[in-house]
N, C-alpha and C positions, 0 to 999 in steps of 0.2 A: 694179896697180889691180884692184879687186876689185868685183863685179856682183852685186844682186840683183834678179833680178826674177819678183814673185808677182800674182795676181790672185785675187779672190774673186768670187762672183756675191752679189749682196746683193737681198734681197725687199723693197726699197724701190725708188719712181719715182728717174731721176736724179737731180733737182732735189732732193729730201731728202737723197740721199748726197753731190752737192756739197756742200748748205749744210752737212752736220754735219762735215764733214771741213773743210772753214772755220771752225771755232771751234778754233781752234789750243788754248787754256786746257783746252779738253775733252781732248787728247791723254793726260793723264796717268787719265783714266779708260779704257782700251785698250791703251795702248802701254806694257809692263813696265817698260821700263828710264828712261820720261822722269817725271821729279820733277815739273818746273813748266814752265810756258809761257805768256810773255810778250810780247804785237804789243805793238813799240813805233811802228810807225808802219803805214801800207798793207803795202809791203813789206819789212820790216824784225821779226826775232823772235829771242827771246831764249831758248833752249833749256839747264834743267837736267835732266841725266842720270845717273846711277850704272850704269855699265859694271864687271861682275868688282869690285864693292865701293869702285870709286875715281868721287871727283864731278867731273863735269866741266861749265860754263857756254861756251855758247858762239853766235855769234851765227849767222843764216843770212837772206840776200836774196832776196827772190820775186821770179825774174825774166822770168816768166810766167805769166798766169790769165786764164783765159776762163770763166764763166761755165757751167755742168753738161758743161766738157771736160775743164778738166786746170785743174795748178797744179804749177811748174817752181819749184826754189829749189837754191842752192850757199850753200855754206858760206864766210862770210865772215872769222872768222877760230877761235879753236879746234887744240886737237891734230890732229883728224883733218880731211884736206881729203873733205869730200864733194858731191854735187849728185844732183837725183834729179827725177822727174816722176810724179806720179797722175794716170791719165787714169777717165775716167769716161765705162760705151760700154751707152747704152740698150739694152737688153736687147727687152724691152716695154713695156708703159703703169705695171706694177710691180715691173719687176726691173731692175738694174744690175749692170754687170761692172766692179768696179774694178781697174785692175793701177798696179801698185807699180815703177818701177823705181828702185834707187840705187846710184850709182856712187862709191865711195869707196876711199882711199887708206888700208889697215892700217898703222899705228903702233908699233913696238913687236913684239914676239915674241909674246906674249898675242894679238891682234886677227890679225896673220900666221897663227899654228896655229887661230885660231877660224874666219878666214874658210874655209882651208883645207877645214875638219872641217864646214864649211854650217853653224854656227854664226848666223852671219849672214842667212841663209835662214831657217833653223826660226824665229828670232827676227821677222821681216820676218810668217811666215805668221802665226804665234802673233798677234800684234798685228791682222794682217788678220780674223783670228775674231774678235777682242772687239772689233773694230769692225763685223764683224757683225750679234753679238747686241746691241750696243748702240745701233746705230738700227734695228734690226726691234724690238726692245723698244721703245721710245720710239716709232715711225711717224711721227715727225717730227722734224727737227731741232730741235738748241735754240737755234738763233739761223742768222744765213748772213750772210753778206758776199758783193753779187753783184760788187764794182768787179770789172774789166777793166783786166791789167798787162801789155802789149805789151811783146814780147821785145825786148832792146835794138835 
């Protein structure tokens, strides 16, 4: 099993960095490797990706969301098993510390030597900056979903 975990300080209130980190469709403006993203229901999302040139579809379950805390999902089915949690930790009246962690099973010789080499890391951080600049650009989210999905 293989671990990352990163955090950013973001110059937005929490409540902004929640909600824009709640518009899952938004992902593919920040995150390199995700093509599309699709909520098919509350907790239920559809994730395309291209990893090292090959596409991959796959689904993931939100099995926790509180509201400017966090937001808990595993991967329901797909090549690679993962699960992971964004916590969101007020900083002050306009800063937030997001940290990132995800827990996932490498697949394959590719994903084993990547995780190895922090491949998986730089990628985790890299995505943390252009999530970044992209709600300090904007100052506001583009939309937010406040539901509340209590852990099983």
């Amino acid at each position: 099993m293989s671990q990352v975990i990163e955090n950013i300080d973001v110059n937005v209130p929490v409540t902004t960095a929640y909600n824009q980190w709640t518009q899952f469709e938004s992902y593919p403006q920040f995150m390199s490797e995700v093509d599309a993203i699709r909520q098919l229901d509350d907790t239920h999302v559809r994730w395309t990706v291209t990893i090292a040139g090959a596409e991959r579809t796959f689904d993931t379950e939100i099995t926790e969301q509180h509201p400017d805390e966090r937001v808990a999902w595993k991967s329901i089915d797909g090549e690679v098993q993962h699960a992971g949690v964004v916590t969101f930790h007020r900083l002050d009246d306009t800063s937030t510390r997001v940290t990132v962690q995800i827990d996932w099973e490498p697949s394959g010789a590719l994903e084993t030597v990547g995780a190895l080499f922090g491949v998986d890391d730089h990628a985790v951080k890299k995505d943390l900056g252009n999530f970044k600049k992209l709600v300090e650009a904007h100052g506001a989210a583009d939309g937010a979903w406040r539901g509340d999905v209590a852990r099983p």
